[in-house]
C-alpha positions as CSV (number, residue, x, y, z in Angstrom):
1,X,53.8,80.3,95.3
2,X,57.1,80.9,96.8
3,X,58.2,80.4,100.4
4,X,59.8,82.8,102.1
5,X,62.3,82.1,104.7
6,X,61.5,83.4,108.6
7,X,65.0,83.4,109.6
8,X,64.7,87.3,109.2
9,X,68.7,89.4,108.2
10,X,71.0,87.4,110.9
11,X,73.8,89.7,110.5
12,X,71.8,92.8,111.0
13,X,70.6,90.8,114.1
14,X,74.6,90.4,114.9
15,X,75.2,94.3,114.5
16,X,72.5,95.3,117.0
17,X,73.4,92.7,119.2
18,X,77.1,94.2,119.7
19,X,77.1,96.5,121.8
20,X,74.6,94.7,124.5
21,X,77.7,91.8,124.0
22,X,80.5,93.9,124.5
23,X,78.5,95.4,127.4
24,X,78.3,92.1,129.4
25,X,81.8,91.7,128.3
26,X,82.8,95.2,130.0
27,X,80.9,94.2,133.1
28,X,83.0,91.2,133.7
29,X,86.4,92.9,133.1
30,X,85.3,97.0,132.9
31,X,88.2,99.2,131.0
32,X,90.4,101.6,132.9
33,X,89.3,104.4,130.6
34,X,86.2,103.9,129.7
35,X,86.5,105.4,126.0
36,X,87.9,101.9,124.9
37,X,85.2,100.3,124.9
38,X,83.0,102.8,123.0
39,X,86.1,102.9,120.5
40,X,85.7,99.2,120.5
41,X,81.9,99.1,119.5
42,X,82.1,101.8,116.8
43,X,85.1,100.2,115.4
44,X,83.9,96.6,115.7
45,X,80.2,97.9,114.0
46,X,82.5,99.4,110.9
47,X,84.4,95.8,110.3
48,X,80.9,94.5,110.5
49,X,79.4,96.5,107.8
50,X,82.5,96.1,106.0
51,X,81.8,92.5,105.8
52,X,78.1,92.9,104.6
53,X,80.3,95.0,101.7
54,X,82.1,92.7,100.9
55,X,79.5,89.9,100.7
56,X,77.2,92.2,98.9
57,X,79.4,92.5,96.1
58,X,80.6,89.5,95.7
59,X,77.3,88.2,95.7
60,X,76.1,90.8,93.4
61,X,79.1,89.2,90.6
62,X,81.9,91.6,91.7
63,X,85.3,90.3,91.2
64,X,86.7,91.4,95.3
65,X,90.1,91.0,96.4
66,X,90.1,88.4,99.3
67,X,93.2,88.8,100.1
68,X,93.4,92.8,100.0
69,X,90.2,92.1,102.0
70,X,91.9,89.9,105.0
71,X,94.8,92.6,104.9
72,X,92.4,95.0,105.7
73,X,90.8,93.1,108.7
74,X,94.5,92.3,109.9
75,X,95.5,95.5,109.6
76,X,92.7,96.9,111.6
77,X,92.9,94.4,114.3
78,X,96.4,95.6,114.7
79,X,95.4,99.1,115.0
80,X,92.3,98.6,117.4
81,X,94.5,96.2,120.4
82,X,97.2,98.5,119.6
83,X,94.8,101.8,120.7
84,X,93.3,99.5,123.3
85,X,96.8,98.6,124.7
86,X,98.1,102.0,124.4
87,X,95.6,103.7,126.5
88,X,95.4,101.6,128.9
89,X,98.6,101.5,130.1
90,X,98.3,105.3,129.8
91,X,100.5,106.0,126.4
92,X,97.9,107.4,124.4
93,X,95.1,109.4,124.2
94,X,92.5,109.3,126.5
């Protein structure tokens, strides 16, 4: 007979905890326009499921692109403090 492990799916535990983390994050410092942080969350959940993704097919045998993989997360950390910045200083859309 097997055992099986309690520890339960930690990162599904991580995605649900986000946005409760990025709320006690807001309180602390709150956004001028309080879109950006709602972008944050939605945005932050999708590079977190991206992740599970990725591990899922690499652990399934797929050969995935690492590197094509970290370009991807750069390039969207770029694009979400660049939004953030942008509207907070009042240059984009709010």
């Amino acid at each position: 007979m097997s055992e099986r492990s309690d520890r339960g799916n930690p990162a599904g535990k991580k995605v649900v905890a986000l946005p409760l983390f990025l709320d006690a994050v807001a309180r602390f410092d709150p956004p001028e326009e309080p879109q950006v942080l709602e972008v944050v969350k939605v945005a932050t959940a999708g590079l977190l499921a991206a992740v599970q993704g990725f591990v899922l097919a690499w652990n399934l045998g797929h050969d995935v692109p690492f590197d094509l993989f970290m370009a991807g997360v750069a390039i969207w950390t770029v694009a979400l403090v660049g939004y953030s910045v942008a509207v907070e200083r009042g240059y984009g859309p709010a």
